[in-house]
Every structure is written in C-alpha cells, then in structure tokens.
N, C-alpha and C positions, 0 to 999 in steps of 0.2 A: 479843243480842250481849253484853250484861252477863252473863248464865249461863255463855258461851265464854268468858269474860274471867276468873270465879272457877276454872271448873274447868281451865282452864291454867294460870293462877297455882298453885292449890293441886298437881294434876300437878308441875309441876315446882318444887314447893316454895319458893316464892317468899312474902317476908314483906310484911308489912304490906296484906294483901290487902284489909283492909277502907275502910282510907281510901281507896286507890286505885278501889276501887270507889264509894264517895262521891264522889270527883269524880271520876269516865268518868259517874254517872248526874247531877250536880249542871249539867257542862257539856253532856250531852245535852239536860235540860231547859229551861236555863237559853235556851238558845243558841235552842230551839224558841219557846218562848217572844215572846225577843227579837222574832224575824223574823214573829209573828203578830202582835203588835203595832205591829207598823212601828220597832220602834227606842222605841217610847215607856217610858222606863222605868219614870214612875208609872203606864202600864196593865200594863207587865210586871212590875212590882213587887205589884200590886192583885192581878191574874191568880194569880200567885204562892204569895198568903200573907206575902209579905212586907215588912219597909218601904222609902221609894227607899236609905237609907242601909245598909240589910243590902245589897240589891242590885247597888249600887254597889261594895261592900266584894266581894262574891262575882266581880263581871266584872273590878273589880282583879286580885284572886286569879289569878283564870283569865286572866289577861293579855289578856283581849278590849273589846273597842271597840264602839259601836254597827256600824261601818262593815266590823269586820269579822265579826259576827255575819249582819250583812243579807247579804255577798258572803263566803258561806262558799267556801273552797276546798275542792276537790273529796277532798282526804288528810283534812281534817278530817269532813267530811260522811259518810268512808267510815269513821271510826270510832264514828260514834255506835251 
C-alpha cells in the first residue's frame, strides 16, 4: 500500500511525498505495534527501537491514544 501511495503521489505530481510517506509507514507501524502489545508503551516502545519519551512524542504527533489504537476504526485500518 505504501508503493500505491508513492506512485500516485508522484503520477499526479504531488509534493512532498517523502514525509508523507514517513508517516502513512510510522502510523502503520506504530499503531501495529501498539495493539501487539496491549497498549503497553514501554513493551511498544522496547519492541520498537525506541524510548517511552520518543514514543509518546510520535502518538502525540499522530494524534492517537492508546484507546484508539486498540479500537481501530475501520477507515483507519483500511489505510495502512
């Protein structure tokens, strides 16, 4: 889905395609992640790579919550 993501953006010429690509794959991981853990963020932070404080800064970012990582909605899930 990432690959149909670059080569539409790039098709229709569309800028900044590489951050946007960085988070469509940062909230795919992340958000995986999350829900393999149960929500725990220092196993999903450890799992990772990364520390609770980057991770927390990244679901900031992405406007997500534990609650609504675990109860993904279905618009979301269909874009990873």
């Amino acid at each position: 889905m990432l690959r149909e993501f670059v080569e539409t953006a790039t098709a229709q010429g569309e800028k900044d395609i590489y951050r946007r690509a960085l988070e469509r794959f940062d909230r795919l991981v992340i958000s995986h992640i999350m829900r393999t853990s149960g929500g725990q963020q220092n196993r999903a932070a450890e799992m990772l790579g990364l520390s609770r404080v980057t991770l927390r800064a990244k679901l900031r970012h992405m406007q997500l919550s534990v609650e609504k990582v675990l109860t993904p909605r279905e618009s979301e899930s269909e874009q990873g």
